[in-house]
N, C-alpha and C positions, 0 to 999 in steps of 0.2 A: 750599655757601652756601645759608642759610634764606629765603625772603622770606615775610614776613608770618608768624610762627611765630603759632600757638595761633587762626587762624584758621577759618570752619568756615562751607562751603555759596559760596565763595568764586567769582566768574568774572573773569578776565580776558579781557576784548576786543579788546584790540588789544595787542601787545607792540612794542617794540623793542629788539632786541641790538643790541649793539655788540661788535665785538672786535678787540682793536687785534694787527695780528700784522705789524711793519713799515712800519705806515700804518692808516688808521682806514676801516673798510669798517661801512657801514650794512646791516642785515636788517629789512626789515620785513615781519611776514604776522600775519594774524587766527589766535589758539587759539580754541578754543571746549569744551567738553565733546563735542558733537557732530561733532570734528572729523574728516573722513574718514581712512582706511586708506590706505597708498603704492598699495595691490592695487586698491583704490576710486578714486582718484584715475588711476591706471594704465587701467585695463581692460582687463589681459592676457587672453592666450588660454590659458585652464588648462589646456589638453592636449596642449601642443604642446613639452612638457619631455620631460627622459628618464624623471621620475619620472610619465608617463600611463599609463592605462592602453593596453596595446599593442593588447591586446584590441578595443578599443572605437576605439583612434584609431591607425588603420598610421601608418607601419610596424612590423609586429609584428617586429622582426626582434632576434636578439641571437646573440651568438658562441656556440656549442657547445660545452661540456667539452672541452680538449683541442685548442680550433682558433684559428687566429687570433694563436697567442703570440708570434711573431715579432715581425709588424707593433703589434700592441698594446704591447709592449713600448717598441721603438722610437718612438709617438710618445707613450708618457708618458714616455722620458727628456727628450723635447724639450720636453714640457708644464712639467716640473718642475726644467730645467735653469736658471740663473741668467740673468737677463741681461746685468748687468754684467761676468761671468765669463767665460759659453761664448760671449758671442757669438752667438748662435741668433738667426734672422728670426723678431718676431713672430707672422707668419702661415704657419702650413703649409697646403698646400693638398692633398688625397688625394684623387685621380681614378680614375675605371674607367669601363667599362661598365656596363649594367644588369644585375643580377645576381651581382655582383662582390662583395658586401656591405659598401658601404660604410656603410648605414645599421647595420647591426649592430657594425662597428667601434666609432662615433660612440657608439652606446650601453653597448660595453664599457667605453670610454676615462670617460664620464660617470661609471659606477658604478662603475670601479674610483679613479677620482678622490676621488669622496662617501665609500664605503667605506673610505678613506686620509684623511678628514678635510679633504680642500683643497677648499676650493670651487670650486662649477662651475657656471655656468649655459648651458643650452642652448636649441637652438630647431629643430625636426624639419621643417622643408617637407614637403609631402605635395600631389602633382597631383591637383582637382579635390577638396579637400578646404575648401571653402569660406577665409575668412578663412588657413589654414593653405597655400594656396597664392596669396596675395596677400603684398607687402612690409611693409605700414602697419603690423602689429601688434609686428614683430620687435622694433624699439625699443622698448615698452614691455614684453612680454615679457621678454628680458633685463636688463631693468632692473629691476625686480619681483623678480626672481631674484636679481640683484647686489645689491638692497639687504637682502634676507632674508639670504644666504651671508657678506654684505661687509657687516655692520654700519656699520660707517665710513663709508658709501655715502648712508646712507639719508636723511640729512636733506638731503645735498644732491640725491638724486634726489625729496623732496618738494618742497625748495625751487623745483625746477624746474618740477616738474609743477603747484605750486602757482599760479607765478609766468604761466605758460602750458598754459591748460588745452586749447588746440587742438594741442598735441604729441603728444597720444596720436591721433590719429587716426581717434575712431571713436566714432559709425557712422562720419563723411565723411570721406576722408583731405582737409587741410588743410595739412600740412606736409611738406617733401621729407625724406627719409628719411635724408639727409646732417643733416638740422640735428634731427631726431628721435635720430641717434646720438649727435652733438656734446653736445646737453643733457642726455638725456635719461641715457647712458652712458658715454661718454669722457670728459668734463665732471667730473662726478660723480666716477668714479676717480680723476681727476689730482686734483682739490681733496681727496680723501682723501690721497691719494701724496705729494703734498707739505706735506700736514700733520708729516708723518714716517713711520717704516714701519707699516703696514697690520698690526694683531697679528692678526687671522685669517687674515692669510696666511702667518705663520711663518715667514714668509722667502724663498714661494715665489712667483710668476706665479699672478694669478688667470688661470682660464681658460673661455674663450667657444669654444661647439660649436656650428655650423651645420651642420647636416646638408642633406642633398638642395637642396641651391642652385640647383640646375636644373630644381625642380621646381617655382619661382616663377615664374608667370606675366610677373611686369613688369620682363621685359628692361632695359629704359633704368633702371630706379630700381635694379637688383641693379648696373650698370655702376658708378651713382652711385655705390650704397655702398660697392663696393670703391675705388674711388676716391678717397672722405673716410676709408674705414680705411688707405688708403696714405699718404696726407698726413695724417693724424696720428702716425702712427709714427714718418714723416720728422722732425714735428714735436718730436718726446716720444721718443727711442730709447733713454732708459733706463725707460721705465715699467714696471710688473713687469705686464704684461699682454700675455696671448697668443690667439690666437684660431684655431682648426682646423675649417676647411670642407670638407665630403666634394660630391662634386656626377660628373656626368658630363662630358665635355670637351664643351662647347659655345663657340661662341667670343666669345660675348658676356662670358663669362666669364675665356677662357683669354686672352682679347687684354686684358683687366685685369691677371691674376694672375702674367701671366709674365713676372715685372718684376724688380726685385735684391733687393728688402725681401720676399722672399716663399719658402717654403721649396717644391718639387713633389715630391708621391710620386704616380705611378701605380701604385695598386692594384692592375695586372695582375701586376706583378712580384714580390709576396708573394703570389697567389693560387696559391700549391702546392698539389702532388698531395698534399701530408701531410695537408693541413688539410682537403680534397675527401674523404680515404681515412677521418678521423676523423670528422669530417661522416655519412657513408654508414656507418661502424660503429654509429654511436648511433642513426640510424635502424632497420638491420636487426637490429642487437640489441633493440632495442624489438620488430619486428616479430615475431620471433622470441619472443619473451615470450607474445606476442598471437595469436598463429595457428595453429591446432592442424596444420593441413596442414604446415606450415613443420616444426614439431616434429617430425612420421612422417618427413618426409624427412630432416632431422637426422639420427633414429635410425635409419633404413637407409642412407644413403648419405653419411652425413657430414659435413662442415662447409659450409652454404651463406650466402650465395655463397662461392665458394672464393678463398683470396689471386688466382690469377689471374684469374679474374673480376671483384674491385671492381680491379683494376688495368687491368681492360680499360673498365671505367666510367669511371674516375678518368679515362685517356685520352681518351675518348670525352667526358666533357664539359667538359673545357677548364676548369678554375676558374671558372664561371660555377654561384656554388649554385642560384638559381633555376632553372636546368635540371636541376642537383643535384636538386633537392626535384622536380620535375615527372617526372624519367625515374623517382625515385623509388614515386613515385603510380602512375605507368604500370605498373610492375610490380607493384605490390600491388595490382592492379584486381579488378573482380569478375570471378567467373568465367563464362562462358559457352561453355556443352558441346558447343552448332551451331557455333560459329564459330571457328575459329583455336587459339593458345594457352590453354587453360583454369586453370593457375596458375601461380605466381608465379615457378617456375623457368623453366616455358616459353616465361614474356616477355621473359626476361632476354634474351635471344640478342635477338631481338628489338630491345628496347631500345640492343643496342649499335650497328646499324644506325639509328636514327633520324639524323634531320640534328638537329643542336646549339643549330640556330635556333628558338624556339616554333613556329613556321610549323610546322617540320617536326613540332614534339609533336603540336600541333592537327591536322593532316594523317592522320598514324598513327594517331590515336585516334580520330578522327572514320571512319578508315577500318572503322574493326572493326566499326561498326553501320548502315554505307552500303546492306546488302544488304536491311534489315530493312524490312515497310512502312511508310508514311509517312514516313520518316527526314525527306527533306528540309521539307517540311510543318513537321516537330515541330521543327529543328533551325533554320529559317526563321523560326519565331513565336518562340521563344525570344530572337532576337535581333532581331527587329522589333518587340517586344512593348511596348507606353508603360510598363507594371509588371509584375512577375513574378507569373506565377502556377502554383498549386501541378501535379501531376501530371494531378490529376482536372480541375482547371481546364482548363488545356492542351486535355487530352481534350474536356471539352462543349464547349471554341470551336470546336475540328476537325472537333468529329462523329465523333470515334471513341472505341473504347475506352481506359479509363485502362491496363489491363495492357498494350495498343499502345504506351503514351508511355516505361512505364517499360521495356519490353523495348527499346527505341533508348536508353535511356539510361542504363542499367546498366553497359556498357560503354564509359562517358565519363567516367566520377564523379573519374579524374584529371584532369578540365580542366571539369567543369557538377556544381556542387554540387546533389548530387539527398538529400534530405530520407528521413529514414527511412518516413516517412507523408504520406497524400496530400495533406494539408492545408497542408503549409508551401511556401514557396514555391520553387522552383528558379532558380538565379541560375549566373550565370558565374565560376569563379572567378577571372578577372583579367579588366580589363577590353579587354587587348588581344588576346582570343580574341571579341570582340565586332567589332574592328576588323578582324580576320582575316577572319571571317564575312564582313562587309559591303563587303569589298574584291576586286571578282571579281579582280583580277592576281592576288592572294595564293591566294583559297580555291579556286578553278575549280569544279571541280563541286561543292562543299558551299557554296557562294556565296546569301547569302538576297538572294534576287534584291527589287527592290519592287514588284515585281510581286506580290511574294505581300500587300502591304498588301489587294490587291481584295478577295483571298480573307477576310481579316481582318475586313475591312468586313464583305461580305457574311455572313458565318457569325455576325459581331455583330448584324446587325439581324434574322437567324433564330432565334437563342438567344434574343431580348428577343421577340420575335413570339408563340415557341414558348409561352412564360409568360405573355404577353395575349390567346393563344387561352383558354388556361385562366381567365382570369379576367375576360372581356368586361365593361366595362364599369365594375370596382371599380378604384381606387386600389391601386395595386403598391406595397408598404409596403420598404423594404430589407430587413428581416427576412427576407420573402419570396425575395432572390434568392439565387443560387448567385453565387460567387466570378467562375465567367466571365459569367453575366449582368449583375453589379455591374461590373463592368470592361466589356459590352458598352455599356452603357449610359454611361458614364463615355468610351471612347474610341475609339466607331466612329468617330465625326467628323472626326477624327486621322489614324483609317486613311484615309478618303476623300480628304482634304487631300494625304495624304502618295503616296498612288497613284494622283489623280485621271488624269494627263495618261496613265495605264498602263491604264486603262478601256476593255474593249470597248463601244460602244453597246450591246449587248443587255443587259451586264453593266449598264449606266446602266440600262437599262432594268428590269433583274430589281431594284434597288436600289430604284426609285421604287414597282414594286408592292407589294412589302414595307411600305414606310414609308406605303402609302396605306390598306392592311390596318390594318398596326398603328392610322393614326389612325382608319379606323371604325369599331376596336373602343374605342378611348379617344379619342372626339372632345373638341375643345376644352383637349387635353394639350400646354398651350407646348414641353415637350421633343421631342413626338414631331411636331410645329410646323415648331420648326426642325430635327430629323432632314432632313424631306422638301424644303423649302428650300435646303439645303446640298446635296443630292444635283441637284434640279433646277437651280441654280445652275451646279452643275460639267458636268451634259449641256449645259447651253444653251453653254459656253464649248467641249467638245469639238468643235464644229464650226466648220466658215468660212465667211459670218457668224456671231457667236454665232446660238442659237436665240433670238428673242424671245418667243414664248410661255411659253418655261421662264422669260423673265425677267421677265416679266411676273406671271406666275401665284407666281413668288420672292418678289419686292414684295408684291404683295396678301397674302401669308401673311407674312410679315416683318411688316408691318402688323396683321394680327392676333395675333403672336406680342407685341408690343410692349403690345397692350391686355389682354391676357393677364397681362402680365408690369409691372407699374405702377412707378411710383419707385422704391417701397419692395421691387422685387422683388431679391433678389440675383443672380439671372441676368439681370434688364435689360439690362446694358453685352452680354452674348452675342447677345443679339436687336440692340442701337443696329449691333454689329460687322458684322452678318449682311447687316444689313438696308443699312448704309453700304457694302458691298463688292459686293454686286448692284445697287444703283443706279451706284456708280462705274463697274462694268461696263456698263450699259446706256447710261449718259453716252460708253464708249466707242465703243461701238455705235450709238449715237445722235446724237451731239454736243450733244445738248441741253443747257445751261447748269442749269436746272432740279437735274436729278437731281443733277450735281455738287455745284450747293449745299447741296443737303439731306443729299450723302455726306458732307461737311464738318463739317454741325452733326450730324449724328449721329455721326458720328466723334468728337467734342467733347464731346458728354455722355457719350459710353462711358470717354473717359478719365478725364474726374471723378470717374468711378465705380468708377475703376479708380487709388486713390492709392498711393503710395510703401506698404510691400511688396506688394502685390497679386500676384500670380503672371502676373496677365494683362498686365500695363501695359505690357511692350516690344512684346507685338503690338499694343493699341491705338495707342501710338506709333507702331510703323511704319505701322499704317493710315492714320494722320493727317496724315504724312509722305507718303506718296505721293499723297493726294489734292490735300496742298496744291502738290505739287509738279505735279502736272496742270492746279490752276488756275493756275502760272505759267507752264506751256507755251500757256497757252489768252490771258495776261494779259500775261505778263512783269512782272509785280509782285514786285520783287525781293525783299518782305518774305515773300512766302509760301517763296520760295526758301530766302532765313535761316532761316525758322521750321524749316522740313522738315528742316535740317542740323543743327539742334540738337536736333529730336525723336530723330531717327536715331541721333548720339551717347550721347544717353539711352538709349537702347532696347539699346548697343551696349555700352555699361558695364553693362545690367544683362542681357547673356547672355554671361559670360565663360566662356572656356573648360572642361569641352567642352559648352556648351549646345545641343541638337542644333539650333535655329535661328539660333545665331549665325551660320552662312553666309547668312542671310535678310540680319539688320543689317548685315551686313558688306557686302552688294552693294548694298542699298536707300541709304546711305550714302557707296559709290560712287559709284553715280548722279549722288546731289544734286549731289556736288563736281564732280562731273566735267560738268556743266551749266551750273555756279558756274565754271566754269574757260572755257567758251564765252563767259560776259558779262566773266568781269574778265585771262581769259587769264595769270592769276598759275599759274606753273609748279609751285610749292606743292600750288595744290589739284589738277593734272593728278598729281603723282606719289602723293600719299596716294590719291586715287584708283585711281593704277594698283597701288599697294602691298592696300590691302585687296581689292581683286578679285582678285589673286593667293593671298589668304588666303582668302575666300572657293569659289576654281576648288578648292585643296588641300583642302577641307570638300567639293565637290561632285564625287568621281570618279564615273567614267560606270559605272553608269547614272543615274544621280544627276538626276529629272528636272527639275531647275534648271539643270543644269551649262550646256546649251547657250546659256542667257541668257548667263550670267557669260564663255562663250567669246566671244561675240560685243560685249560691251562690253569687254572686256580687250583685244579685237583693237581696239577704234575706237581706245582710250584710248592704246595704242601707237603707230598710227599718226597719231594726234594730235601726240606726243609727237615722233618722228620728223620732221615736219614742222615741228618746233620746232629741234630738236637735230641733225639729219643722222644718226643714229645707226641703222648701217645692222642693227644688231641686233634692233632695234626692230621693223624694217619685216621683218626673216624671220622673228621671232616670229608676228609679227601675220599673217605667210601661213599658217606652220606651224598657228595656233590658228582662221584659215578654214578648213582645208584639214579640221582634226580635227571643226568644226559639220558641214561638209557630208560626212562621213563618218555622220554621225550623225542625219541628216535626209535618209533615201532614198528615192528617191521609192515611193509618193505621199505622202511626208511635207506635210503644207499649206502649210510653212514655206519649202521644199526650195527656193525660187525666192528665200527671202531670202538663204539659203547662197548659194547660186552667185552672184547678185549682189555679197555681202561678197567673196567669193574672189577673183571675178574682179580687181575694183576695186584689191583688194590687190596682184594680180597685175601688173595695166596700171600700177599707179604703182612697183613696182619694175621695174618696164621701162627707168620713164623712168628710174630709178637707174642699172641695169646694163648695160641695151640688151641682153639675152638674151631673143631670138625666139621661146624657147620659152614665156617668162611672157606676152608677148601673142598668142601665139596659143592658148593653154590659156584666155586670160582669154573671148579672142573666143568659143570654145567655150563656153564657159559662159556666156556672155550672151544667146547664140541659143536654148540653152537655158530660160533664166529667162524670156527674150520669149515663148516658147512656153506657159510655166507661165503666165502672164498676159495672155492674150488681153483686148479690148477687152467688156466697160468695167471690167476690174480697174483698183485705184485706182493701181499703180505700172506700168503700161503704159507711161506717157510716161517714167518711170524708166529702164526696161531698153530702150528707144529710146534714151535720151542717153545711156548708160552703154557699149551698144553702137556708138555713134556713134561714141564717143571713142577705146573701142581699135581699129578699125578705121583712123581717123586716124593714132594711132601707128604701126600698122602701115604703112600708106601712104608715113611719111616716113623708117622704112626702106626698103619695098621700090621707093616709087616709083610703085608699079604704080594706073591709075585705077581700076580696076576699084572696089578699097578704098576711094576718096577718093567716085567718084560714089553708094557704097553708105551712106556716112557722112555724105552731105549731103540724101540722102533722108531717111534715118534722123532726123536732125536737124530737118527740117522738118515731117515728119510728127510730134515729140515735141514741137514748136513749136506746131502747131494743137492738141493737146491743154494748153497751156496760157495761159488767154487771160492779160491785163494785170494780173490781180488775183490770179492763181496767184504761188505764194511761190517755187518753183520757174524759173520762167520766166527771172528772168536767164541760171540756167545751159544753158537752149538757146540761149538770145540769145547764148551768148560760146562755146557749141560750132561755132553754124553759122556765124557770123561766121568764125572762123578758119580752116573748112571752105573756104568761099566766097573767103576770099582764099587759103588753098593751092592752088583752083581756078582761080583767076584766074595765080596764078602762072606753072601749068603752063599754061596754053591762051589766056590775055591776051584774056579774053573781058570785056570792059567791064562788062555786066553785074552781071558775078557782084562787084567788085569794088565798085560802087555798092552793092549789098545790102546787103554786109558793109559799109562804111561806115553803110548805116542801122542796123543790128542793134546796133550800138557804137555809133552816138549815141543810141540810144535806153536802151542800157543804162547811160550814162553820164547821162543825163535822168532817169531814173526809177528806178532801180534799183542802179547804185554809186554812191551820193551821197555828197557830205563826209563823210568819217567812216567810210564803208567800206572794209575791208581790200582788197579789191579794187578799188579806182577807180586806184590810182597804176599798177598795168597798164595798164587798161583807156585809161587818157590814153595812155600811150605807143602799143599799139595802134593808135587810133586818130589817132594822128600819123605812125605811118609807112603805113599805108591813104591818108590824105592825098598824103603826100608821093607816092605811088605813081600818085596820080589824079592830080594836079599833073603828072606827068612824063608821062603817056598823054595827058594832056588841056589842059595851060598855061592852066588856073584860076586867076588868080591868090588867090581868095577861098582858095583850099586853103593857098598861102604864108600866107597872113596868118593861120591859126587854128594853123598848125604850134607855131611859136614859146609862144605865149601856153599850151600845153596840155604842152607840155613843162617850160616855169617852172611850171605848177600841181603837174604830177608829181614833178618835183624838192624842190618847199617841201613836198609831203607826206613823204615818205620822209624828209628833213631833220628833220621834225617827228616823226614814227613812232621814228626814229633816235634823238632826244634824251628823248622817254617810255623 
């Protein structure tokens, strides 16, 4: 049909169809000349198909000549089987291990799909591959896809995306990923499907390829989706659409999928020796091609490896080809004449011997250049390193020679991709040989401890020194630097940060001469500014008190770093940072209100300066977060509280996995909530709480020097918890995770007195759970302890006085014995005159000694002691458990049966008459408690 023939330069603005198919359904949407593309309208991920490049966006992976035919086979009958006919579950699911290659399956089955004419559209997950390891984009990917493949599709996936343009998701996800399927693609199909049959599909199931599904970050939305593609199917069981997800068994996955509408292949059961044996032929045929060495022994000694040999491989590495491909590399390593095997026959034996796990590859490999010098140094920075740098690089940050770097790492090149030439950079070839490294359980003695960051530092601020000796006085142009001086410059600050707490003082000390050289050969150089502020900064914090001078003389150059550095500077917000984190700190140090406010608003304009992408904005966030979170410990101004927990969030979404300071957000975020859980006692924000500080402890193993923070608020958050729940899990955790802080703080650790205080406390309160004499008298040992670490005028003296007071008591009221009771009521009273009336503390010796004093009375009916304790509890119930506090409906009771106790020694009547009236207080509180 024509409309408007012989027309010319024509626009339509607004259309409306009609089309009556059983009933009259209305379309209305704007044409225009201009109007956008489905791909436009979409904003798919273009590389996340089977048709990417592999190259450029992993997984590189694809089946080998000859491998694989079984399983491939089998699931393109299923791909291409009828629905109406076979009967087949829409979704099959194919599981394995890592290394199994499930992503090479995913991409055989795509191109052998497209090759055959049937459409297919996929979508590759890939961990830490930005957007590509997030959920948001999947839906429109696929859809993009199915409306190019699925013509039939397309106006209805415009009409959609038309109709709702927050479906696509991006930049902000906006919609859940269940109703991004529903419209965007299921939708879509079915109003094609039941138009009639689908002619690009010839009769067959279109088909949907997720690959690596476990390599998506967002657990709860992947549940979703299988979820709404399970209830659609329910829905729709005859739709000619199939869908095949490869992943590893996790179980946020596997407690979805393993349901009746669902088909299960584990991967392990097609991963044959046939297809391992074919695998390793096309390898070593290649190699063979390539290696003259390989060729001479050909020609003199005959077929290698020999049939027995790749059968003795094929066994050895279990259907796992990534170990395939690595025992691989191991044997065609380079040679080296000093040490071990020197070619590729000799490694072979070798190689059959290794363990199967990477561990073990990394192990053996890293063994063959252990003996060499510097190894650990070279092998250390590598994997500490913020950016890769090339050989020679490497070499000037070390101070040694380059022929040193590349002689350790000639014989690694199957596991550290090492550059033909000195200039390019050296990188790891997988990123779980990084993990290996930095895990002492895993690597032992090849472990890049962080301790080596000092070194990092320091050799960074000699290399930047070295080249402003040479140039006193002139402007240092980039041109002018070397690769490690450029990266000296760029991320000594980093190293410091990240090794500060592993600093010897001298080593503080060597770091500050340096940076004070450097500035008097380039005075009035903002950079070289805050160099020596950041280092002064971190000595003043290595001690106990900070040092103030350090912090003082911090500020004063912070302050000139700032006039230095003007509005328009684009380093301002690192000076606003600098300068906001030494004042915070002296606010600690100091209590001053002052510096906090000013840490505040400088923290405030740093974020301004710091907008949505910025690289920096999750640190300014957390910075601004934790200040405000100090003025609500100073304020109790619940809105600073809010603020801090939504800055943290922000800061928490924008370092998703593996950003190496996501364990930062992740504790800092803890915190808030778990402080938010003390004012509003909603169980909520205790368990999210305790859930990310367990995310955070698994980002921080030891030596990790945060880790000991996150043990010690993971234990509180526990024992919080516990004393919520009776969950007696809780309360061994929380001992076992004191028990691992004071493992880790020996003495003279500064801290070491905080340990054994947490432990003990732990200990004396599963006491009172279990009533096992060994948890209080391990607790009482370590209290006498800590009391010791804290002589007078330490500020928690009257601390480890009450703390030891209490398990003493416990002890007492097993063993009986006074000795315990009379030591407990000293104890108590001397933690009493360390806290006068305006101490925040002081209830809790007011309600130690009081119950001392009547256990004492008990035993020995000494009047006295029983009058005290009656004042100690009124006074406590006066001034200190008032209306509203958790503790006053004890404290009533308490003091009603101290009463009644004097009443019977003494026939007061005044003591009858308060009885009564203090027990109906108690009672309508807990009534009241009871019904919140």
């Amino acid at each position: 049909m024509n409309f408007l023939p012989g027309s010319q330069h024509g626009r339509i603005d607004h259309l409306v169809a009609y089309q009556v198919e059983g009933g009259l359904h209305q379309y209305s949407f704007a044409v225009n000349a201009e109007e956008k593309s489905i791909c436009e309208l979409l904003q798919p991920i273009e590389d996340a198909s089977h048709t990417r490049d592999r190259k450029r966006s992993p997984p590189d992976s694809a089946c080998m000549r000859g491998t694989r035919l079984e399983v491939v086979q089998k699931v393109d009958v299923w791909a291409t089987s009828s629905i109406l006919v076979d009967g087949e579950p829409h979704i099959c699911w194919m599981h394995g291990y890592v290394g199994c290659g499930k992503s090479a399956i995913s991409q055989e089955i795509c191109q052998k799909s497209e090759s055959q004419g049937r459409p297919v559209a996929s979508f590759f997950f890939f961990r830490n591959a930005g957007d590509r390891s997030r959920i948001w984009r999947l839906a429109t990917t696929l859809a993009n896809q199915m409306a190019a493949a699925v013509p039939e599709t397309a106006p209805f996936v415009r009409a959609a995306a038309t109709a709702s343009p927050g479906l696509k998701n991006f930049p902000v996800p906006v919609t859940s990923v269940a109703m991004q399927m529903q419209r965007l693609v299921y939708g879509p199909f079915k109003s094609a499907a039941d138009r009639g049959p689908i002619g690009s599909l010839a009769g067959r199931p279109f088909l949907i390829v997720i690959d690596g599904l476990d390599e998506c970050q967002d657990k709860e939305e992947v549940e979703e989706l299988i979820d709404s593609m399970l209830a659609f199917f329910d829905e729709n069981p005859i739709i000619p659409l199939r869908i095949f997800i490869t992943s590893r068994v996790e179980q946020h996955i596997k407690s979805r999928l393993n349901a009746p509408g669902v088909r299960m292949d584990n991967l392990v059961d097609h991963c044959s020796g046939d297809d391992i044996m074919a695998f390793l032929d096309v390898l070593f045929q290649d190699a063979s091609r390539r290696n003259p060495v390989i060729q001479s022994y050909v020609r003199e000694r005959g077929e290698w490896p020999t049939p027995s040999d790749k059968r003795k491989l094929v066994e050895h590495i279990g259907g796992s080809f990534i170990f395939a491909s690595a025992v691989f590399k191991f044997i065609m390593g380079s040679n080296n004449p000093n040490n071990g095997p020197t070619n590729p026959m000799d490694r072979l034996p070798l190689a059959l011997k290794m363990n199967p796990g990477l561990d073990g590859v990394y192990a053996h490999t890293l063994g063959r250049s252990k003996h060499f010098p510097h190894f650990l140094d070279i092998i250390s920075s590598i994997a500490l390193l913020e950016a890769p740098l090339s050989t020679s690089g490497i070499a000037e940050l070390l101070g040694i020679n380059t022929y040193e770097v590349i002689n350790v790492l000639v014989e690694l090149q199957a596991i550290i991709q090492v550059p033909g030439t000195d200039d390019i950079p050296v990188t790891l070839c997988h990123t779980s040989l990084h993990d290996f490294l930095t895990t002492q359980s895993r690597s032992g003695c090849f472990f890049a401890h962080p301790r080596h960051h000092v070194r990092l530092h320091l050799r960074s601020l000699e290399c930047e020194l070295e080249l402003r000796r040479r140039r006193p006085g002139v402007a240092i142009h980039p041109s002018e630097c070397t690769p490690a001086i450029t990266y000296s410059r760029q991320y000594s600050v980093e190293h410091l940060n990240k090794g500060h707490q592993l600093f010897e003082l001298s080593e503080f000390d060597c770091a500050i001469r340096l940076c004070r050289e450097a500035l008097g050969l380039h005075p009035g150089s903002p950079e070289l500014v805050h160099a020596l502020t950041e280092v002064l900064h971190c000595r003043a914090l290595h001690t106990t008190p900070p040092t103030d001078p350090d912090l003082k003389e911090a500020i004063h150059l912070y302050h000139q770093a700032l006039l230095l550095r003007p509005s328009s500077h684009p380093d301002r917000s690192v000076s606003l940072n600098g300068l906001g984190s030494v004042l915070l700190d002296h606010h600690r140090h100091t209590g001053a209100p002052v510096d906090l406010e000013e840490a505040i608003f400088k923290y405030r304009e740093a974020l301004k300066l710091r907008p949505f992408p910025h690289p920096d904005r999750p640190q300014s966030l957390n910075n601004l977060s934790i200040s405000l979170a100090y003025r609500y410990r100073r304020t109790a101004h619940m809105a600073d509280l809010r603020e801090a927990i939504l800055l943290d969030r922000e800061a928490l979404e924008l370092r998703p996995n593996p950003h190496p300071d996501r364990s930062r957000s992740l504790h800092n975020l803890a915190v808030s909530l778990a402080e938010l859980y003390e004012h509003t006692n909603a169980m909520a924000d205790l368990e999210e709480a305790i859930s990310l500080y367990r995310e955070a402890l698994e980002r921080r193993p030891s030596p990790h020097p945060d880790r000991l923070t996150t043990l010690d608020c993971l234990s509180l958050s526990l024992v919080n918890r516990y004393r919520r729940t009776r969950t007696p899990a809780d309360h061994d955790e929380a001992v076992s995770l004191d028990h691992e802080s004071l493992d880790l703080r020996p003495s003279p650790h500064p801290s070491r007195s905080m340990s054994l205080n947490n432990l003990a406390v732990s200990l004396t309160d599963r006491y009172r759970r279990t009533k096992a004499m060994a948890d209080v008298e391990e607790a009482i040992s370590l209290h006498r302890e800590a009391l010791e670490l804290r002589p007078l005028p330490h500020s928690y003296h009257s601390q480890s006085l009450n703390s030891l007071a209490i398990s003493l008591l416990c002890q007492y009221r097993h063993t009986k014995a006074l000795a315990d009771l009379e030591e407990a009521i000293s104890l108590a009273r001397e933690g009493l005159g360390l806290r006068p009336w305006s101490h925040p503390k002081r209830s809790d010796s007011l309600w130690n000694l009081s119950l001392s004093l009547w256990y004492r009375y008990e035993a020995t009916d000494i009047l006295s002691e029983l009058q005290e304790s009656i004042a100690h509890c009124e006074e406590l119930l006066d001034s200190h458990y008032l209306v509203g506090n958790e503790d006053r409906v004890e404290a009533l009771y308490h003091l009603a049966r101290l009463l009644q106790k004097r009443f019977v020694a003494t026939g007061q009547q005044e003591d009858i008459a308060r009885i009564d009236p203090l027990k109906d207080e108690a009672s309508r509180l807990s009534e009241s408690t009871s019904t919140t």
